[in-house]
C-alpha positions in Angstrom: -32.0 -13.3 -2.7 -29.7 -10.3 -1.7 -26.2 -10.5 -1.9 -23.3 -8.9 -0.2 -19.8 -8.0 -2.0 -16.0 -7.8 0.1 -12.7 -6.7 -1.1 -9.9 -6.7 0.6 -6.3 -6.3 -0.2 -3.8 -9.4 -0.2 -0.8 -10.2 1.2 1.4 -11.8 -1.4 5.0 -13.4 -1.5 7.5 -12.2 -3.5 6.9 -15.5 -5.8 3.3 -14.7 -5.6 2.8 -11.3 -7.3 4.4 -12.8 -10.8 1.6 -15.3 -10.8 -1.1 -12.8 -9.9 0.8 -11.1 -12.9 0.8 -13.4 -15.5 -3.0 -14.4 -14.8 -3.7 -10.5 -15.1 -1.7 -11.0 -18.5 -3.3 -14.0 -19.6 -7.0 -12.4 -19.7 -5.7 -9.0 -20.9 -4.3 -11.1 -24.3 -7.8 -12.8 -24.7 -9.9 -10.1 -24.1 -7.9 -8.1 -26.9 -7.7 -10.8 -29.3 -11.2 -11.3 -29.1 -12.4 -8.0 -29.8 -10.1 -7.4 -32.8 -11.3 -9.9 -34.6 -15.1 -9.1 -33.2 -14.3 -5.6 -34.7 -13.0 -6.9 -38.1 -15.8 -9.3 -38.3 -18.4 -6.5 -37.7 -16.7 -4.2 -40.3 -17.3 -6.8 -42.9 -20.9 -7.1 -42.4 -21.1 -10.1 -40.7 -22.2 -10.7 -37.0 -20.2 -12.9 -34.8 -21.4 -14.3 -31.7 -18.6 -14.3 -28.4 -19.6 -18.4 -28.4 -18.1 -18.3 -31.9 -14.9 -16.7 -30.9 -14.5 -18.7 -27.7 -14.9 -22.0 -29.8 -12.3 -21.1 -32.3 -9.8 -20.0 -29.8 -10.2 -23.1 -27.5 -9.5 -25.5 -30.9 -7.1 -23.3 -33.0 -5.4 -20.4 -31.1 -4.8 -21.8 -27.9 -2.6 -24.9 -28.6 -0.1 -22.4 -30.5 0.7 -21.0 -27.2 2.1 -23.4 -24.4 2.2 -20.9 -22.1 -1.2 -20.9 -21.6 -1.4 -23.8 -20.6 0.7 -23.4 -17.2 -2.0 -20.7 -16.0 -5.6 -21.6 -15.1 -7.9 -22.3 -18.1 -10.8 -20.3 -16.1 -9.1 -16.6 -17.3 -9.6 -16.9 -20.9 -13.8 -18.4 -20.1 -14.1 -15.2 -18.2 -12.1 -13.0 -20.5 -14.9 -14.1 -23.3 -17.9 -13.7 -20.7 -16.8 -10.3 -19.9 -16.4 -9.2 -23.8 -19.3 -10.8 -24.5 -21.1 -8.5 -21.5 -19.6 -4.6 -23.1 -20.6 -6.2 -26.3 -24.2 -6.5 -25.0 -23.8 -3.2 -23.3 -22.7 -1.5 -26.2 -25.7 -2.3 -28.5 -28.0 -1.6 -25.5 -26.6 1.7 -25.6 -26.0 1.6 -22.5 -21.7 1.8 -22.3 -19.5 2.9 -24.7 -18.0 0.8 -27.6 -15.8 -1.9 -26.0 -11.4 -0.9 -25.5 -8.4 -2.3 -25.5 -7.4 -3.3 -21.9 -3.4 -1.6 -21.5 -1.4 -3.5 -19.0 -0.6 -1.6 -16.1 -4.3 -0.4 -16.5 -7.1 -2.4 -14.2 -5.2 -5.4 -14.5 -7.8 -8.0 -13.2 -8.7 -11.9 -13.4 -11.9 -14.1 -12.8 -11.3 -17.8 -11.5 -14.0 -20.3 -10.2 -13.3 -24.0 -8.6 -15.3 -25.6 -12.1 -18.6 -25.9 -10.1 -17.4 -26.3 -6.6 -17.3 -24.0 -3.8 -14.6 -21.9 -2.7 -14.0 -21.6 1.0 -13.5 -17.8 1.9 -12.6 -17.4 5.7 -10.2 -15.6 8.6 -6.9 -15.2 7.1 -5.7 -17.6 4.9 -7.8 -18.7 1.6 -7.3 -21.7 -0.9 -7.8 -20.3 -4.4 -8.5 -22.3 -7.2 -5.2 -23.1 -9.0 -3.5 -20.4 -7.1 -3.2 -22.2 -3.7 -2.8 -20.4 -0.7 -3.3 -16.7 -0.5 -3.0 -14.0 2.7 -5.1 -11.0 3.6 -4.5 -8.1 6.0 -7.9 -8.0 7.7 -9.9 -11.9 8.6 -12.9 -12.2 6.4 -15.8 -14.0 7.8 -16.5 -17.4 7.1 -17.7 -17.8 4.1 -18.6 -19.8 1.0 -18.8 -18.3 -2.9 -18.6 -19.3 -6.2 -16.1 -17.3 -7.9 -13.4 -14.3 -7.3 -11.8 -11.7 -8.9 -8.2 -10.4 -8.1 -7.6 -7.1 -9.1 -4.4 -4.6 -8.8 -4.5 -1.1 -8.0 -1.6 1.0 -7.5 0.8 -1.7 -7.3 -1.2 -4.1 -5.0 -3.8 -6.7 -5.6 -6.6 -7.1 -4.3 -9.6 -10.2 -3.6 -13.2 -9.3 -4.1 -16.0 -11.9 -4.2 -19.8 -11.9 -3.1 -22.1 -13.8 -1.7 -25.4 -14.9 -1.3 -27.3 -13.3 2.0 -31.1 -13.6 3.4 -33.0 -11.0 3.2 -32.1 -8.4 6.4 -34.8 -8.4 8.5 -35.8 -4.1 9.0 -33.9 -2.0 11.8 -35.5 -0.4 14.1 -36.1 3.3 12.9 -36.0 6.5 15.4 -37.4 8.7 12.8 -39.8 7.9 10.3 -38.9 10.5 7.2 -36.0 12.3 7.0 -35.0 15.0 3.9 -31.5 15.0 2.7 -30.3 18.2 0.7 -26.9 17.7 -0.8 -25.0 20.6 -1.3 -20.6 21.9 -1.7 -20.2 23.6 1.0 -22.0 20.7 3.2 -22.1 17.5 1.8 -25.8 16.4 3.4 -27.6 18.6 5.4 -30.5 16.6 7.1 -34.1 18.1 7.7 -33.1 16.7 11.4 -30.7 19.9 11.3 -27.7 17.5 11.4 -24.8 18.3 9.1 -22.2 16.6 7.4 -19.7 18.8 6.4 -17.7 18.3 2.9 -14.1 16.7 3.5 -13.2 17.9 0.5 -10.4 15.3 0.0 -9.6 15.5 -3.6 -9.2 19.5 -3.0 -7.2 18.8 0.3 -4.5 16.0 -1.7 -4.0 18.5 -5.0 -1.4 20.1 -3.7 0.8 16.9 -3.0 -1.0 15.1 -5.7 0.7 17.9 -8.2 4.3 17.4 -6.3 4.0 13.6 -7.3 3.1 14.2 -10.6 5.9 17.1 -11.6 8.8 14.6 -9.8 6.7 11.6 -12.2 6.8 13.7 -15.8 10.9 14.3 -14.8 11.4 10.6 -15.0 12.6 9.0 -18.3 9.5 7.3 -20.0 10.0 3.6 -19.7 12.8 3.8 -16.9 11.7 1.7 -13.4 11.9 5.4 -11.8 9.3 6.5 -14.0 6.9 3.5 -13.0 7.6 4.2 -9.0 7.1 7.1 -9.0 3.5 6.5 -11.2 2.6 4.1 -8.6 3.3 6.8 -5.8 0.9 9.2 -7.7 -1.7 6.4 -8.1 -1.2 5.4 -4.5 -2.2 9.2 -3.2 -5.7 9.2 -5.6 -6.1 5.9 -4.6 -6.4 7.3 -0.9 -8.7 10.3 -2.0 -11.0 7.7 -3.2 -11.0 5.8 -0.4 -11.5 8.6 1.9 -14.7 9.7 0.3 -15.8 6.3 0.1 -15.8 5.1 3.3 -17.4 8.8 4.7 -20.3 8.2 2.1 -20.9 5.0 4.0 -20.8 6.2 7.1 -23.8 8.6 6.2 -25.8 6.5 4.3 -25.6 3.4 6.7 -26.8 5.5 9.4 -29.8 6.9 6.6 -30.8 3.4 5.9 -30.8 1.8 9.1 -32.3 5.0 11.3 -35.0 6.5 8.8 -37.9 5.0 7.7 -38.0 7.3 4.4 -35.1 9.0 2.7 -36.4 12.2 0.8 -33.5 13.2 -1.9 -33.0 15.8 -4.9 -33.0 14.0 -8.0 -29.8 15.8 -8.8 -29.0 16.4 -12.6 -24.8 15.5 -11.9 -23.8 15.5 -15.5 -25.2 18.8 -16.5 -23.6 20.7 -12.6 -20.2 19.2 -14.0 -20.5 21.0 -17.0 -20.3 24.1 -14.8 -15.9 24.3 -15.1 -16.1 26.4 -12.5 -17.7 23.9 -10.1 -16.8 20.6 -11.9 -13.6 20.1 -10.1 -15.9 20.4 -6.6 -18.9 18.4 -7.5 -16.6 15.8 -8.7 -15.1 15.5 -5.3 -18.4 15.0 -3.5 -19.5 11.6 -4.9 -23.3 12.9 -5.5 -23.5 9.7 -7.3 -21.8 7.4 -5.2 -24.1 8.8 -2.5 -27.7 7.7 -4.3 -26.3 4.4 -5.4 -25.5 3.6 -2.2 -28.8 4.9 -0.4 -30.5 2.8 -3.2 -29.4 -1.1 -1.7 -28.6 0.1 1.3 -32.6 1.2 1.9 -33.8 -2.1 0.7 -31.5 -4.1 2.9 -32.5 -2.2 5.9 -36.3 -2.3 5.3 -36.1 1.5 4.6 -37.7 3.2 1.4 -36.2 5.8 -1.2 -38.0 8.8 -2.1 -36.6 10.5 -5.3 -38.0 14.1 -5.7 -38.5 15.4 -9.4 -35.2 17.8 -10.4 -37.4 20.6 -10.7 -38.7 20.7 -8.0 -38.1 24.4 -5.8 -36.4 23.1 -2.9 -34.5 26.0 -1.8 -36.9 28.5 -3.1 -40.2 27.7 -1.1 -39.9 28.8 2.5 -40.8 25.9 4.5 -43.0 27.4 7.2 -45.5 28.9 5.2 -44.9 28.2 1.4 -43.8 31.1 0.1 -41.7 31.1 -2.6 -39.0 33.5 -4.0 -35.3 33.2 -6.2 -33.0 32.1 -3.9 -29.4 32.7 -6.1 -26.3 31.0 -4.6 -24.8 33.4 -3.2 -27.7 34.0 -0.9 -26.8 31.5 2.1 -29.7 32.2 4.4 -33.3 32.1 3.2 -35.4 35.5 4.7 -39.2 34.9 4.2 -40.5 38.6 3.8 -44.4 36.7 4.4 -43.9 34.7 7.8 -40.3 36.7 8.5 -38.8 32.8 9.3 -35.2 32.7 8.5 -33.1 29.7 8.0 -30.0 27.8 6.8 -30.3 27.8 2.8 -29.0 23.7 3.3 -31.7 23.1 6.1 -34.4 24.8 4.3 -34.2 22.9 1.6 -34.2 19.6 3.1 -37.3 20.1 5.4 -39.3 21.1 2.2 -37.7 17.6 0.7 -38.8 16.0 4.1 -42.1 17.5 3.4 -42.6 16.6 0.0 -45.8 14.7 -1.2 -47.7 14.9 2.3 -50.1 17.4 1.1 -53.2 16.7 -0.4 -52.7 14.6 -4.3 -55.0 17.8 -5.7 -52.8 20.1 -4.7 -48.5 18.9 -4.1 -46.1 20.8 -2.3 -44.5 22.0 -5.2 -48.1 23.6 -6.8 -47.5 26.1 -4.1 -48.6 29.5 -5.5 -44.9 31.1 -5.6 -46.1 35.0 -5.0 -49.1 34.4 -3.2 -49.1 33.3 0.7 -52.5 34.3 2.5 -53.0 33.2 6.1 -55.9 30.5 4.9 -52.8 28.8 2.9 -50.0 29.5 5.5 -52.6 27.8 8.1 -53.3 24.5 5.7 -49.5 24.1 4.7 -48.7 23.8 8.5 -51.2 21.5 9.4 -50.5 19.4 6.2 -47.3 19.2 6.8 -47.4 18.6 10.4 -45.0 21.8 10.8 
């Protein structure tokens, strides 16, 4: 069974926001409580469970507070499921050790209907406990079994998912497609489409650093101080979503058009040790990008073709095979055998497109680098189906 995720932003009352607030509050107490005393328990030697914890909060901690009691009793059984899930992740190493949650900081609350559905639909929605709730854009209807309300630079938001059949496939106008990622242009399609970079972290920087200077002249701690965070958060919140929604403008139209999708297996942590180039990687998404090729191909009946790291994309002309060093600077690759010149970008992914069609005793990238006869040049073509 697939499943399909929304979020939307809501439309709260004044009285509203101070309940989303307080709920926000509630799970940010339990979740710290419990991992203090996980912590002290583990530095003692002994090995508590999260079921444990939950237990003696419900009989011992929780009736010493009686404000707990006017909020929904659902927080604090997802503040523990959610501790309980970094726990896990931390001794699979596969997170970090779990944090302290700081308000103001991905303030966010789980709620269910104990069992029963919740109806999700158009523009009004009956929450569990929190009653009536408004969004700005009609959701479909709907049914799911829990949501999460989240704030983000001062407003909240409602994100839930649900259970979808299995798409049938679209209909694909080309079978295999390569996908080179790049700066300069963010995918560059064996196709010879191009999707330029928007850049839009490097286009905000200049306000962005305006709205932090005015935010570091506030007093810490004043009301001035915290508007004018929320204005700072409010502009990187629109970078992100900028870059968001262009990644899934590309790699919808991948998944749903293309029967393959060819991509570098691209080595992100090790180009943003580059300084130099960290700041501009970072604002591509690479990422973002493959995660979202990766469900979005199985929904739409499409497959994902990772190429190895090492392989020589942009040094193996993709006419005959030659290859050569290709450094950055060079934009344009010359092939002194078959004298073909092309796009660095649109080299690279037609040699991705072509990956793995050759014969299994002898891939692409077993190419000889330095040698290019015309017995070779004629196989690769005809392998390839240049």
């Amino acid at each position: 069974m697939a499943y399909k995720a929304f979020r939307t932003k809501l439309k709260l009352s004044t009285q509203q926001k101070p309940v989303m607030a307080q709920h926000a509050g509630y799970s940010r107490w339990v979740y710290n409580w419990g991992l203090k005393l996980w912590e002290q328990a583990y530095k003692d030697g002994l090995k508590p469970s999260v079921g444990m914890l939950k237990k003696f909060f419900t009989n011992h901690v929780k009736p010493q507070y009686q404000w707990m009691n006017q909020l929904s009793s659902k927080v604090y059984q997802y503040a523990f499921i959610n501790l309980g899930e970094a726990i896990a992740r931390f001794f699979a190493k596969k997170g970090k050790s779990p944090r302290f949650k700081k308000k103001g900081k991905a303030d966010r609350f789980t709620i269910d209907n104990s069992g029963a559905p919740i109806k999700v639909g158009g523009l009004r929605h009956k929450l569990p406990f929190i009653g009536w709730v408004r969004t700005y854009e009609a959701l479909p209807e709907c049914i799911t079994k829990k949501v999460t309300i989240s704030q983000q630079a001062g407003d909240w938001y409602l994100s839930f998912h649900i259970e979808i059949p299995e798409a049938s496939p679209t209909p694909k106008s080309i079978d295999r497609v390569g996908v080179d990622l790049g700066v300069n242009a963010l995918a560059t399609l064996s196709t010879g489409a191009v999707y330029p970079n928007l850049k839009a972290y490097r286009k905000a920087k200049h306000k962005l650093a305006k709205l932090q200077r005015l935010a570091s002249r506030k007093q810490k701690g004043s009301n001035n101080r915290h508007k004018a965070n929320i204005k700072v958060a409010r502009q990187h919140r629109r970078v992100a979503s900028i870059r968001n929604d262009y990644l899934h403008k590309i790699t919808t139209y991948l998944a749903k058009n293309h029967g393959e999708v060819v991509i570098e297996d691209l080595n992100v942590s090790g180009m943003l040790a580059n300084h130099k180039l960290a700041s501009a990687i970072a604002d591509c998404g690479f990422y973002e990008f493959r995660r979202q090729l990766e469900y979005k191909c199985e929904r739409y009946g499409s497959s994902l073709v990772v190429v190895d790291r090492f392989y020589p994309s942009s040094q193996i002309c993709s006419n005959c095979g030659y290859r050569q060093k290709m450094p950055l600077k060079e934009r344009v690759y010359i092939c002194p055998c078959c004298n073909v010149s092309r796009d660095r970008d649109l080299n690279a992914a037609i040699n991705l497109s072509n990956w793995g069609r050759l014969d299994p005793g002898k891939p692409v990238e077993q190419v000889p680098p330095t040698v290019c006869d015309e017995t070779g040049s004629k196989r690769f073509k005809q392998l390839c189906l240049f």
